[in-house]
C-alpha positions in Angstrom: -15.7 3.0 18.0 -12.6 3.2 15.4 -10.1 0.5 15.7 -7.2 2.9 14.6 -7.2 6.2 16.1 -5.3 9.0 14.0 -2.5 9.6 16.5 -2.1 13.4 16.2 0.2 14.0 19.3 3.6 12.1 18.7 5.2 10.2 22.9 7.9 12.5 23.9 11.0 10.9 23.2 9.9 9.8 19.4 11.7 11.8 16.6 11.0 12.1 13.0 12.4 13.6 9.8 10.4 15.5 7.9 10.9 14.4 4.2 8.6 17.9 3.1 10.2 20.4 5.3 13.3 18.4 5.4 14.2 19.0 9.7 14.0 16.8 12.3 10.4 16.9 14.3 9.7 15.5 18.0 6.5 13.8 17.2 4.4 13.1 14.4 3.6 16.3 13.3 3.7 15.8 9.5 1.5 12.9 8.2 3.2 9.6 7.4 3.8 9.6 4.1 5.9 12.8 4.8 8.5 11.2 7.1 10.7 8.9 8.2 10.6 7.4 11.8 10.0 7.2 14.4 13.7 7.4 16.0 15.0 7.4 19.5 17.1 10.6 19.6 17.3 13.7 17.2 20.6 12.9 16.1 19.4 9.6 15.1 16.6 11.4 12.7 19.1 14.0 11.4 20.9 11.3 9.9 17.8 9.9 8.5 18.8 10.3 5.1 21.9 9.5 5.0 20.8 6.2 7.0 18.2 5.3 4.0 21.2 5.8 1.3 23.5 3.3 2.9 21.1 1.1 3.3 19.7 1.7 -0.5 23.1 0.8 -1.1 23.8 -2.3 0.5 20.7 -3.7 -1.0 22.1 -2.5 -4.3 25.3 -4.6 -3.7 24.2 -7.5 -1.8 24.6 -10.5 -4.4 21.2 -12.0 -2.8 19.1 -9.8 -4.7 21.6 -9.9 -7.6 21.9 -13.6 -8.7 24.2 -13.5 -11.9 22.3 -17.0 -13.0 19.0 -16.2 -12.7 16.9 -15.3 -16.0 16.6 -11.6 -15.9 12.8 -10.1 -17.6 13.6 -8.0 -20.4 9.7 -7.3 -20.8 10.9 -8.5 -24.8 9.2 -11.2 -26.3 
């Protein structure tokens, strides 16, 4: 008996976007390293990417990850 079972029928109500066909999917019906989800509503998963760059931007800005006064690695010796 597996302990993970491949899921290959996604709960209604679960929506994904498809990162290789690039449109939103109700279930998993592309493998996982093809999407992004899962998300309550199709709008939500529409927006998908354009969630994932705001967010990639607020990391980019937030001066937690950015400390001025730490050392930074050049990889130079």
């Amino acid at each position: 008996m597996a302990l993970f079972k491949k899921r290959t029928v996604g709960k209604p109500g679960e929506w994904y976007y498809c990162l290789e066909h690039k449109k939103v999917e109700e279930g998993p019906e592309c493998p996982a390293k093809d999407r992004f989800g899962p998300y309550t509503s199709p709008e939500e998963a529409q927006r998908a990417m354009e969630t994932a760059r705001e967010r990639n931007l607020e990391w980019e800005t937030d001066p937690r990850w950015h400390d001025a006064s730490a050392p930074r690695d050049t990889g130079e010796e």
